[in-house]
Structures are given as structure tokens and as C-alpha cells.
C-alpha positions as semicolon CSV with decimal commas, in nm:
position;residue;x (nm);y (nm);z (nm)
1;X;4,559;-0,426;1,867
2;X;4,402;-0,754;1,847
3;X;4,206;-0,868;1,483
4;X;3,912;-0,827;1,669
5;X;3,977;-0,530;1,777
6;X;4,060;-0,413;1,443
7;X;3,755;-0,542;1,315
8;X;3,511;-0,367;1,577
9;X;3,717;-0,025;1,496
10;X;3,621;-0,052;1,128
11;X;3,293;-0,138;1,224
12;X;3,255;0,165;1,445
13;X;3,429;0,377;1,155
14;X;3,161;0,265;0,931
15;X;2,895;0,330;1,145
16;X;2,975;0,682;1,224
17;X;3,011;0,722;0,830
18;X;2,633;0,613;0,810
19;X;2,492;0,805;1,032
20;X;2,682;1,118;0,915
21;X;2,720;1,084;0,538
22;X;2,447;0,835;0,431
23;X;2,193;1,078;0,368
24;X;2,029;1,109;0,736
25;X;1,910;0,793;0,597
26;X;1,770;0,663;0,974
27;X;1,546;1,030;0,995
28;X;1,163;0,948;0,943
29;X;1,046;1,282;0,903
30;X;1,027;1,259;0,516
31;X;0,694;1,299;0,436
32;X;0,487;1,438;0,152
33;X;0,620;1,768;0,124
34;X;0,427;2,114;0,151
35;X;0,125;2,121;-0,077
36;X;-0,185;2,343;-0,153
37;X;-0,476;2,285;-0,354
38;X;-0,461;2,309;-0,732
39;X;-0,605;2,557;-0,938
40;X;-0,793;2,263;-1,150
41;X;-0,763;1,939;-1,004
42;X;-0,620;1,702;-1,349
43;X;-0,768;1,344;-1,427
44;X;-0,591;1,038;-1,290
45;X;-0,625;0,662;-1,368
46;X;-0,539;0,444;-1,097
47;X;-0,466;0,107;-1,211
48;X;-0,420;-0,212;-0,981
49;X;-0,229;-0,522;-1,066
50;X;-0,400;-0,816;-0,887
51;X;-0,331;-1,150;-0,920
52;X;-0,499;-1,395;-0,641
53;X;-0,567;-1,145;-0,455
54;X;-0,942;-1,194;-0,303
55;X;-0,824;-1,264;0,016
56;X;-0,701;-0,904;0,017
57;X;-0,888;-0,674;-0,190
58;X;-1,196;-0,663;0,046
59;X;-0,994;-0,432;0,301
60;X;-0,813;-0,261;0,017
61;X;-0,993;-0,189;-0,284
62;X;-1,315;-0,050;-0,098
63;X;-1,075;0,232;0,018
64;X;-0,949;0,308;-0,356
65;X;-1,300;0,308;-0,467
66;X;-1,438;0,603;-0,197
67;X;-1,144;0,847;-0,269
68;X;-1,259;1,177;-0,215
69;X;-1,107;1,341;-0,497
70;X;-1,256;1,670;-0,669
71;X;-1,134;1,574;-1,013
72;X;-1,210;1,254;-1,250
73;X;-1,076;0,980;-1,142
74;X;-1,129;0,612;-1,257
75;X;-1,006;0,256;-1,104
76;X;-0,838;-0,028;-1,338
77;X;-0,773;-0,379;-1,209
78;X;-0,629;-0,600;-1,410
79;X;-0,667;-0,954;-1,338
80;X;-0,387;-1,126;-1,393
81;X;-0,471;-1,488;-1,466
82;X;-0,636;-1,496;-1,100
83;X;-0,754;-1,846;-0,987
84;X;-0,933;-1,754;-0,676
85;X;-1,197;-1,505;-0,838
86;X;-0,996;-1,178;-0,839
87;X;-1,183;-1,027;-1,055
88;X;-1,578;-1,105;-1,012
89;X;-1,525;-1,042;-0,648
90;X;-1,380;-0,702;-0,778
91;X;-1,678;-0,597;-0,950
92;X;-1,921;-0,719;-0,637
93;X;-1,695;-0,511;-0,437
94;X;-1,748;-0,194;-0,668
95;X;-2,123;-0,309;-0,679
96;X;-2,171;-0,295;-0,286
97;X;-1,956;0,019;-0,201
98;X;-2,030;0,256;-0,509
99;X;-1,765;0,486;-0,539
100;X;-1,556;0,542;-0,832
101;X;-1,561;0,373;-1,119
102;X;-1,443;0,076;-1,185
103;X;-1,290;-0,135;-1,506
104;X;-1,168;-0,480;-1,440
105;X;-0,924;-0,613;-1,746
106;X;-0,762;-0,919;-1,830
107;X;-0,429;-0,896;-2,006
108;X;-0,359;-1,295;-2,063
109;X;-0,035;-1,462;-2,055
110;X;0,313;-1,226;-2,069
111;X;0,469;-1,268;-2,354
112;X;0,818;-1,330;-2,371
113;X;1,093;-1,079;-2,245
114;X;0,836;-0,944;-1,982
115;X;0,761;-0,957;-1,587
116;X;0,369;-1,069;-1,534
117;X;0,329;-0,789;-1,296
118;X;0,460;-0,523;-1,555
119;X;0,240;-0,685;-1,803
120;X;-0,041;-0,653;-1,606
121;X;0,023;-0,259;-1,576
122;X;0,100;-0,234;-1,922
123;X;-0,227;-0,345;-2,003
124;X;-0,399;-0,061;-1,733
125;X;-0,247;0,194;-1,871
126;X;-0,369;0,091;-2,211
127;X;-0,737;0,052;-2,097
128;X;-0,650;0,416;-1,940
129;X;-0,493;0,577;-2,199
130;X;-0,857;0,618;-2,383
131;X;-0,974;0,803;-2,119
132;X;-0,662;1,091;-2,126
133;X;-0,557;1,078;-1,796
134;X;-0,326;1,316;-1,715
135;X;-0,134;1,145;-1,424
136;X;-0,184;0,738;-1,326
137;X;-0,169;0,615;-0,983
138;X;0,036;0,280;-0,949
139;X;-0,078;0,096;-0,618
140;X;-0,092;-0,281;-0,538
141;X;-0,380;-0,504;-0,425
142;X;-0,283;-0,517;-0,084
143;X;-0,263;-0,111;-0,030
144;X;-0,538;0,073;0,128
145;X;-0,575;0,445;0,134
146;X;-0,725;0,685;0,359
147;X;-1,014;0,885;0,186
148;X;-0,778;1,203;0,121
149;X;-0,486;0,977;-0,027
150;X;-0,524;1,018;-0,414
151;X;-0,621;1,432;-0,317
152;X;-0,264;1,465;-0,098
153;X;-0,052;1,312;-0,388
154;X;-0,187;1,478;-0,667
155;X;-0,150;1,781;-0,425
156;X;0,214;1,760;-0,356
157;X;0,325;1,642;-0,717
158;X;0,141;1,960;-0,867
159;X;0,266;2,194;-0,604
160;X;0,613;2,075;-0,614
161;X;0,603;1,968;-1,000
162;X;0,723;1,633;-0,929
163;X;0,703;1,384;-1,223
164;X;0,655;1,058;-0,971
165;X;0,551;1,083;-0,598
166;X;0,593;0,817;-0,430
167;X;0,508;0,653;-0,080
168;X;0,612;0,379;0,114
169;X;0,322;0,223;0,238
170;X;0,343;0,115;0,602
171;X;0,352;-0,250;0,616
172;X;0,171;-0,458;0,848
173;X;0,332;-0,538;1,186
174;X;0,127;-0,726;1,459
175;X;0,291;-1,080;1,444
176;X;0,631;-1,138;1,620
177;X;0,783;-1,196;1,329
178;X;0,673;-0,917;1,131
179;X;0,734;-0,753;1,439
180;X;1,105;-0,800;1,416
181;X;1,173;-0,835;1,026
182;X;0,909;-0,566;0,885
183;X;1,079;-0,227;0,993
184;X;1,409;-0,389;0,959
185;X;1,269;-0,390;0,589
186;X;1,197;-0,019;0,536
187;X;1,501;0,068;0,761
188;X;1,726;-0,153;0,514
189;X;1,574;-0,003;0,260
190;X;1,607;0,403;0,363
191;X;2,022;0,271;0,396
192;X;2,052;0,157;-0,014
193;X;1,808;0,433;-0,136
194;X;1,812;0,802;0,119
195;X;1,501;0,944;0,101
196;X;1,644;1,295;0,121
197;X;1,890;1,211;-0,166
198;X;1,601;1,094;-0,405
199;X;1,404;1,382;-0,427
200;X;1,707;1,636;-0,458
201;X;1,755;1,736;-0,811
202;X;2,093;1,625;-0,994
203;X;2,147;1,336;-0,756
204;X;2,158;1,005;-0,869
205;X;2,019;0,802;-0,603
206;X;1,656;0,688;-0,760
207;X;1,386;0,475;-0,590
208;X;1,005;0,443;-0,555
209;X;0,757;0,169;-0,386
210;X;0,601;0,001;-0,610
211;X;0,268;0,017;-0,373
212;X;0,225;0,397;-0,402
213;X;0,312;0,545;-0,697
214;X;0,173;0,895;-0,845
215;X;0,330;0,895;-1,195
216;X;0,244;1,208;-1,447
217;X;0,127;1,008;-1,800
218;X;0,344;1,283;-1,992
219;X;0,653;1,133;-1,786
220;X;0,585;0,758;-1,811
221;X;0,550;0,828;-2,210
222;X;0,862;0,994;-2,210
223;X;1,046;0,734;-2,021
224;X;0,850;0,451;-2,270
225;X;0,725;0,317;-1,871
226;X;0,682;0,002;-1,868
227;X;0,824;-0,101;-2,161
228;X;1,182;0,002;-2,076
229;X;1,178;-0,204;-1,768
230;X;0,981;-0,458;-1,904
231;X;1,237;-0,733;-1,745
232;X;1,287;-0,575;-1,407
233;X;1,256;-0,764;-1,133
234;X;1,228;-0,449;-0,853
235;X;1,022;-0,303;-1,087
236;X;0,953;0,001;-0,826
237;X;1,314;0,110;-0,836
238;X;1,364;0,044;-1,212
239;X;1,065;0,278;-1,293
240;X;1,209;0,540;-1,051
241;X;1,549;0,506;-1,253
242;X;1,416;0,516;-1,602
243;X;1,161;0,854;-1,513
244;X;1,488;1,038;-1,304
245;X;1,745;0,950;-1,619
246;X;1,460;1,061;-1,854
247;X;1,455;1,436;-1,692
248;X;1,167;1,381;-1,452
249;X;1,227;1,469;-1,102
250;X;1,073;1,223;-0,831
251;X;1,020;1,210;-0,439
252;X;0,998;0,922;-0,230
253;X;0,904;0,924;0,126
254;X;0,734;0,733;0,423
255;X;0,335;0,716;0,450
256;X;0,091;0,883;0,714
257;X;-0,233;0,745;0,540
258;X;-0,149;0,478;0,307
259;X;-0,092;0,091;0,495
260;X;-0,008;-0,236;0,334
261;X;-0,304;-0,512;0,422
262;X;-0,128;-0,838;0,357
263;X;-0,038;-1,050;0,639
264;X;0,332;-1,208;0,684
265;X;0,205;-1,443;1,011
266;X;0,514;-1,656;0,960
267;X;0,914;-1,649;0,887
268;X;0,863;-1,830;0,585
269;X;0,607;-1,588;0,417
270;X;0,878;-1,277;0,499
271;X;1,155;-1,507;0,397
272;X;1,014;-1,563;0,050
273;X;0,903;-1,202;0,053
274;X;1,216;-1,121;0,063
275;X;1,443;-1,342;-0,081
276;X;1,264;-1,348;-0,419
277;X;1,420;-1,023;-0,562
278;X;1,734;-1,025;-0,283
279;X;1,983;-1,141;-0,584
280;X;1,823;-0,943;-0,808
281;X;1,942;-0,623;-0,648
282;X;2,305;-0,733;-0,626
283;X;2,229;-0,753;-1,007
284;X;2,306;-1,163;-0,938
285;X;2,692;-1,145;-0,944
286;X;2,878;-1,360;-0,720
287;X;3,128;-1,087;-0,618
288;X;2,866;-0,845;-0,531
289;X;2,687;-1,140;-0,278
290;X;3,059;-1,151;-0,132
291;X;3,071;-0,837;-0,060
292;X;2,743;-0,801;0,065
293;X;2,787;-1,089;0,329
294;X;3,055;-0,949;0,432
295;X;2,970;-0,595;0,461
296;X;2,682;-0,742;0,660
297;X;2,901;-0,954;0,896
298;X;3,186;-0,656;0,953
299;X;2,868;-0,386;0,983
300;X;2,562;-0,548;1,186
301;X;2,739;-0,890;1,340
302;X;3,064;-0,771;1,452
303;X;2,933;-0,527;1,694
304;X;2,768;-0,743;1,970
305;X;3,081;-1,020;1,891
306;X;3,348;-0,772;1,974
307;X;3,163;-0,654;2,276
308;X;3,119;-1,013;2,383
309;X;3,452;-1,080;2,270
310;X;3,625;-0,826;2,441
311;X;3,395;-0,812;2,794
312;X;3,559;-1,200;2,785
313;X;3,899;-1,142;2,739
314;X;3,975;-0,812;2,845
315;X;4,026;-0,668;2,520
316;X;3,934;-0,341;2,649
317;X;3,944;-0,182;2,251
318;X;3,730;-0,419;2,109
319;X;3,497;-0,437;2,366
320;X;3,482;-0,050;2,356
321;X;3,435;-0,004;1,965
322;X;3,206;-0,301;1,961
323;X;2,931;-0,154;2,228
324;X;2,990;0,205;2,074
325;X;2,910;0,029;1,675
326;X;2,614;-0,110;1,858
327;X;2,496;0,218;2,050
328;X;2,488;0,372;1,733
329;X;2,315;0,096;1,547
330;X;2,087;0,067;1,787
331;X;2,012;0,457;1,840
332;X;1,968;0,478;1,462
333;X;1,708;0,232;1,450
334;X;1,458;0,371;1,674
335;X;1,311;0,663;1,471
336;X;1,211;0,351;1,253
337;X;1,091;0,153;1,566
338;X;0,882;0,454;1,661
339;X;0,728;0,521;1,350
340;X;0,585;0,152;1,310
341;X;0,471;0,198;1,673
342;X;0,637;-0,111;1,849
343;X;0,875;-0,128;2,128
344;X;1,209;0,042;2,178
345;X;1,403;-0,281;2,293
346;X;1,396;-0,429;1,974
347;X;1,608;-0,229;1,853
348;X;1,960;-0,377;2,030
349;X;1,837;-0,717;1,840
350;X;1,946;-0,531;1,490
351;X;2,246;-0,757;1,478
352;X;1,998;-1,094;1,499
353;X;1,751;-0,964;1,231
354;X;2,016;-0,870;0,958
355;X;2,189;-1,210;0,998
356;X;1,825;-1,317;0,917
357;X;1,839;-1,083;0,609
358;X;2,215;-1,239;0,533
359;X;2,064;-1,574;0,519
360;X;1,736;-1,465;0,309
361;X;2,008;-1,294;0,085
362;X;2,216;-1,618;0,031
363;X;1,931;-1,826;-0,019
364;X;1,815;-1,613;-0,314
365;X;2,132;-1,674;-0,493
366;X;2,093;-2,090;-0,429
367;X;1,725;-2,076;-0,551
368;X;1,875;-1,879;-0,854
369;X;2,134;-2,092;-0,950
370;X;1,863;-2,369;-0,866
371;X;1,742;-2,216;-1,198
372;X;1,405;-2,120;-1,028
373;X;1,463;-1,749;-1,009
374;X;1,258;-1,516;-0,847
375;X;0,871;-1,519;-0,809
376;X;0,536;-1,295;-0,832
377;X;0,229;-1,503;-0,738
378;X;0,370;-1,827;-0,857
379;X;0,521;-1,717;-1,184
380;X;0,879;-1,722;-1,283
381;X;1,092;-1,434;-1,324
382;X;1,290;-1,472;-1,669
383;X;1,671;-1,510;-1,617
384;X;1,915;-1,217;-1,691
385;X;2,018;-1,496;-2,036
386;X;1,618;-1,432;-2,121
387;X;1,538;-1,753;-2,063
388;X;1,252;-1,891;-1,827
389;X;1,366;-2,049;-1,547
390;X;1,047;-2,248;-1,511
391;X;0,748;-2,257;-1,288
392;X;0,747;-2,180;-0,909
393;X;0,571;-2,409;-0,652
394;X;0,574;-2,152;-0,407
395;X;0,340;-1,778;-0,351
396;X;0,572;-1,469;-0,236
């Protein structure tokens, strides 16, 4: 057989692998599992981390603030250092709609050794902690909840005594680019961290999304959250791994009611969305970037070349294992397609959007060794060293 050849039959090999022994990881039936009403319904704190954020909270925090939920409940933003008037237009928003109450905070500047966003929910859960809560509710600016949200995930976590329940919020896909890297996102995602393999007990595979996260306060203070991940990065995933390896048990899966408001119009705003933290998961070592590119290249980008390849020079085996990798790429990317309601013939452009995801994935190395590391609403991440690696001119 030809190298090419070769190369498409590994690439097949691999894809049968995933969609066999990769934890169903392309299903999108995980949902919040079965749940029935508690017998008393226990206090939560939900607190918000928002910095800059007014051109998003008016379609997001009205819908935290008229939760119907039958127990106490009580909203804390934190204002991070906001320049645009995150936090006054916070209270006029709780002003106008009513609702449940709400406590806006300012934590100041992170001191050393800590993320601003994990700072920022540090200092929530402090203001919280007075008030006993006995689970907190970790959401972003940009989430919005149906009414029934905070009732459904207290709900599940009591019925099936989860620790953390988490959901991935449905991002927002109208432009073409969102259109083509957004579900790519979430399907990318499902492939590193199998929904089905989170919430099973004794498996190590731990994730959450940081937009929608149900955490029980006994839990957090048993897995010293967020001070033992204080430095993270993916701070979602880190808190999922410090509450799993501290006993908890924790479920993550996809959202029905609970959508993500901010807008990625352009390439560049998903590209920086993305390739802020993309180095950061490889845990920035060279090696695992290597391997990554070219796990990407043999997986998602040899498919459509072989088929090419082989339709060209009648190389009848690689053009054969190249259009069957790509059948089954493509067929297990439509359950994703279908769930973020856009077209089916996206999905045979796969290939195009992971080399997209290849280059986002590169790039966050160069910015690293750059020395600007990654980025949360203009601040620096600190290096792995400790050290800062100075401000960013650039918003995620």
C-alpha cells in the first residue's frame, strides 16, 4: 500500500475507535437526569463574575433575577474592576425587574498567585457564606436561564445526590462563523471530556462548564474550591477535578433551558475565544502541541486528502478508507448539528473547521511564548513559573 494509503487506514482505524470506545461521546441525549421535587427545597447563592459586561447583562441577568424557585435564593455579582458600569447598571437592572435579591461586590485587584475570574468568585462566595447557603450556583454574565433553571438543577443534584451539576450552556449560533466554529466547540469538547464517562462513579474523566455550575457549599469546602485552583486557567474543568478527587460525584451534560448571550460576529472574536486557554489544556508542553497537530492532521485532515488523493490517482485503498474516515466523521457530527439547530451539510466541512482549531491551537502557544499568556477581559493569566506575563491589549 501506498503512505497515503496507510495514512487514511489509520485514520479510519481511529475513527471507528471513537465512535465505539470514546464514550458515545457524539450522542446528545445527555441531559439533566430524572428528578422529582424535594422534600424541602435548600438555600442557594448564585454568584456572577462580571467584568465589562453591560453590554450583556441586560438579556442575562433579568432572567437570573425572576427564577421561580420555592426556596431562598439570593444573586451575587461581583464586579470585577468593570470600566463600562457593570455594576450600577446591575443594580438598575435589579431595580426595574424586581425579582430576587440582589448584592453587587467588588473584590479589587487579584493578588498574586490567582486568576481574576477565580478571585472574583472567591469573593461571592464570601459575601454568601453569611447567609448559609447550602448549595451555590456558578454561572457567567453572559448566561441566561429559563424561569425553571435554578428549580431543575437543584432538582436533579438532590434527587441524584450529585455534589456539582453541571450544564453546558448552548452558545450562540446565528453568524456564519459561529455557525461553523460554535458546535465544532461543544463537539470538540464532548471528544476530550464524555459526558457519559463524567457522571459515572469511579471514572476519572472530570469536567464542568464554567457557565452552569450547581455546586453543594459542603463540597466546595471540602475540596478548599477556589482556592485549590486558584491558578487555573480552565477553571471549569479544574473545579470539576478538584470536587471528583475530593469524593464528590458530579454530572455534566448539554442544556435544554440555559443559552449563552454573547455574540462571536467575527473569526477573530472565536479565535481569541479560543485560543486563550488552547495551550493551557495541553498543560503548555511542546511535545503535547506535537502531538496534538498531528493527531489533528492524521484524524480530521487526512480524510478528505486521501479521498482526493486517491479519486486522482487511482489509489483505490486510500480513496476508500479516506471517504469511509469522513462518512464517519461526518455522521458523528450531526447529532451536534441538530441539536444547535443549523443545517446538516455542514457537517462534511469538519475537516476545514478543525484545521481552523489547529491553527487557533498553534497560535496560543506563539502568544505564550510571546510571554503574553492567556486572557480574561484584558487581564493576564500568570505563567506556569508564577510570574505575570504582563498586560493584554486584546478582550476574549
Amino acid at each position: 500500500m501506498s503512505a497515503v494509503a496507510w495514512i487514511a487506514a489509520g485514520s479510519l482505524a481511529a475513527w471507528l475507535w471513537l465512535l465505539l470506545g470514546q464514550g458515545f461521546f457524539w450522542r446528545t441525549d445527555v441531559r439533566l437526569p430524572p428528578r422529582g421535587e424535594p422534600g424541602r427545597w435548600p438555600s442557594v447563592a448564585v454568584v456572577v463574575p462580571a467584568r465589562d459586561e453591560a453590554a450583556v447583562l441586560p438579556a442575562s441577568l433579568p432572567s437570573l433575577l425572576a427564577q421561580d424557585y420555592p426556596g431562598r435564593a439570593e444573586i451575587f455579582l461581583v464586579d470585577d474592576g468593570s470600566s463600562d458600569g457593570t455594576g450600577e447598571l446591575a443594580r438598575a437592572l435589579a431595580e426595574r425587574h424586581g425579582g430576587l435579591p440582589l448584592t453587587v461586590g467588588s473584590p479589587g485587584e487579584p493578588p498574586a498567585g490567582w486568576t481574576g475570574k477565580l478571585w472574583a468568585v472567591r469573593h461571592g462566595i464570601g459575601l454568601a457564606r453569611a447567609r448559609g447557603p447550602e448549595y451555590l450556583l456558578l454561572t457567567d454574565a453572559d448566561i441566561a436561564h429559563e424561569p425553571d433553571s435554578l428549580r431543575r438543577l437543584v432538582a436533579a443534584a438532590d434527587h441524584g445526590r450529585f455534589d456539582l451539576v453541571s450544564q453546558m450552556a448552548r452558545l450562540r449560533v446565528e453568524s456564519l462563523w459561529e455557525r461553523l466554529v460554535v458546535p465544532a466547540f461543544v463537539y470538540f469538547f464532548a471528544q476530550l471530556y464524555p459526558f457519559r464517562r463524567i457522571g459515572r462513579k469511579g471514572a476519572r474523566t472530570a469536567a464542568a462548564a464554567g457557565g452552569c455550575v450547581l455546586l453543594r457549599t459542603e463540597a466546595a469546602e471540602r475540596a478548599r474550591i477556589p482556592d485549590a485552583i486558584r491558578q487555573a486557567v480552565i477553571d471549569d474543568v479544574a473545579l470539576a477535578r478538584a470536587v471528583k478527587r475530593s469524593g464528590g460525584h458530579i454530572w455534566l451534560g448539554l442544556a435544554e433551558r440555559v443559552d449563552s448571550v454573547r455574540p462571536y460576529p467575527g473569526l477573530g472574536d472565536l479565535w481569541r475565544m479560543v485560543s486563550r486557554s488552547a495551550y493551557a489544556q495541553l498543560r503548555h508542553q511542546p511535545l503535547l502541541l506535537l502531538g496534538t497537530v498531528a493527531g489533528l492532521a492524521v484524524v480530521y485532515l487526512a480524510p478528505p486528502v486521501a479521498l482526493c488523493a486517491g479519486l486522482a490517482t487511482g489509489d483505490a485503498v486510500a480513496a476508500g478508507a479516506g471517504g469511509l474516515a469522513w462518512l464517519v466523521m461526518t455522521a458523528t457530527y450531526l447529532p451536534m448539528l441538530r441539536y444547535y439547530r443549523q443545517p446538516l451539510w455542514l457537517a462534511p466541512l469538519l475537516p476545514g473547521t478543525a484545521f481552523l482549531y489547529l491553527l487557533m491551537t498553534v497560535d496560543s502557544a506563539v502568544q505564550h511564548y510571546r510571554g503574553r499568556g492567556a486572557a480574561w477581559k484584558g487581564r493576564t493569566y500568570a505563567r506556569p513559573d508564577g510570574t505575570a506575563a504582563g498586560p493584554s491589549p486584546e478582550q476574549p
